[in-house]
C-alpha positions in Angstrom: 13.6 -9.2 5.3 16.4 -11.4 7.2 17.3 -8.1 10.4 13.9 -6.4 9.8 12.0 -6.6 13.5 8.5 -5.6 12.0 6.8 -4.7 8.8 4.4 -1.6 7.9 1.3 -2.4 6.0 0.0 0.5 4.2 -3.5 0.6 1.4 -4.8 3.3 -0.1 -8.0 4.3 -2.2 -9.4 7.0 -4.2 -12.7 5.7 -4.1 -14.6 3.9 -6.9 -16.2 7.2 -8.2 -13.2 8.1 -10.7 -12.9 4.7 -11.5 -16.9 4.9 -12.4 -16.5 7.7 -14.4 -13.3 6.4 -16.1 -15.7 3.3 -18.0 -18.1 5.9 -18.5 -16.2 8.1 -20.5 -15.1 5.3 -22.9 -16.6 6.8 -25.7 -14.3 9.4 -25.7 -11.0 8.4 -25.7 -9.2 11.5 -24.7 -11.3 12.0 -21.8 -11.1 8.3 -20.5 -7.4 8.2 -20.7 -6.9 11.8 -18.8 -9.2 10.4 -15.6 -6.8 7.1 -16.0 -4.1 8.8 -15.8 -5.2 11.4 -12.9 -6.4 8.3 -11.1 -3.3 7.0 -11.3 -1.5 10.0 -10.3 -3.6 10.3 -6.9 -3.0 6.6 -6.1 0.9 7.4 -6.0 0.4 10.4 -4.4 -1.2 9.2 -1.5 0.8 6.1 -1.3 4.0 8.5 -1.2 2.4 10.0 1.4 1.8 7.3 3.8 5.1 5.9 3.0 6.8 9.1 4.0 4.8 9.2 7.6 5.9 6.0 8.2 9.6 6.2 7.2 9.6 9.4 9.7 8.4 7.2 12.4 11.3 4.4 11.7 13.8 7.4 12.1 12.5 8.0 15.4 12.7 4.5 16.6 16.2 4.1 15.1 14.9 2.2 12.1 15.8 1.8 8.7 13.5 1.4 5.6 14.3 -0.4 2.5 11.9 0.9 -0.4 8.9 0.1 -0.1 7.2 -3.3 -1.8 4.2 -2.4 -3.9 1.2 -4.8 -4.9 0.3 -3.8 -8.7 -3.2 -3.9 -9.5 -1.8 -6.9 -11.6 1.3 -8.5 -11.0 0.3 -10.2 -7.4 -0.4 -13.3 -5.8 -3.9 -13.2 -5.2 -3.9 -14.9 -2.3 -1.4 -12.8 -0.5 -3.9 -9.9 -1.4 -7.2 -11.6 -0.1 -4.6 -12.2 3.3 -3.7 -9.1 3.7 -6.9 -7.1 3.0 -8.1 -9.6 5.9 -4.8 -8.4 8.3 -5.4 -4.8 8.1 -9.2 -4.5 7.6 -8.8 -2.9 3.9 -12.9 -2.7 3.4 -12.8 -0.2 6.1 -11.6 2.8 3.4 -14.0 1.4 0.7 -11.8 -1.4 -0.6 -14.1 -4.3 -1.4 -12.5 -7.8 -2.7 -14.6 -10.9 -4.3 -13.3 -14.2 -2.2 -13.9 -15.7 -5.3 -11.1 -13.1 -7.2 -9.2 -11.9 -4.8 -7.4 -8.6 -7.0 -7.0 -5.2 -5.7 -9.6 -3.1 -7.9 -8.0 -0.3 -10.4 -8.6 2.7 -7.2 -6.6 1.1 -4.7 -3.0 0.1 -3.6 -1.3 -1.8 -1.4 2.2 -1.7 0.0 4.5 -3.1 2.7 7.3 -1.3 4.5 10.1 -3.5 6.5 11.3 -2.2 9.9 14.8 -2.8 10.3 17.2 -1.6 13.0 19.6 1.1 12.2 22.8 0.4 14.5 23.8 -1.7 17.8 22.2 0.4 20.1 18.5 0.4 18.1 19.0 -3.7 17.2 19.2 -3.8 21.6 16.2 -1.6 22.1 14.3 -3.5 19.4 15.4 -7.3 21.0 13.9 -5.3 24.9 10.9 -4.1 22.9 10.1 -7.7 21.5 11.0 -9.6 24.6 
């Protein structure tokens, strides 16, 4: 973002094991689509989550936070995601991406938060804080 002075980077995981049982309960439907769904649930939870502890530590620099800018599991350029995962170390919670396909697998989320300065007196502190 043009006035942003520095950008949050935030994945989450539920861990493969729902995902595991998810396929495995293909052969009954109902089942399959209530661990989809509760797996999809969790993701946004804890992603809220995260978001929200960073936002509250913005306010206390004097920053402001535009919403935040998920990755889908889909809709992504793959090799922003194989780029990031690198940044920030993303196999460290259990995330594991094929070089070969970077995607974000089905348990996981990735999202980015800008840092921007509230007012004159933050935008100062920030320009002494960079310099």
């Amino acid at each position: 973002a043009d006035k942003s002075i520095a950008v949050s980077i935030v994945a989450v995981s539920v861990g493969p094991r729902l995902e595991e049982e998810r396929l495995s309960a293909r052969a009954h439907p109902s089942r399959e689509a209530l661990l989809a769904a509760l797996g999809q649930e969790a993701l946004s939870q804890t992603l809220q989550f995260a978001i929200r502890l960073i936002q509250d530590q913005a306010k206390e620099e004097d920053c402001e936070m535009p919403a935040a800018g998920p990755l889908p599991a889909g809709g992504f350029d793959p090799s922003m995601v194989s780029s990031l995962a690198t940044l920030v170390g993303i196999q460290r919670i259990g995330i594991e991406i094929d070089p070969s396909a970077p995607a974000l697998p089905p348990y996981a989320r990735v999202a980015w938060l800008f840092w921007t300065p509230a007012g004159k007196g933050a935008a100062k502190r920030a320009e002494k804080a960079v310099a």
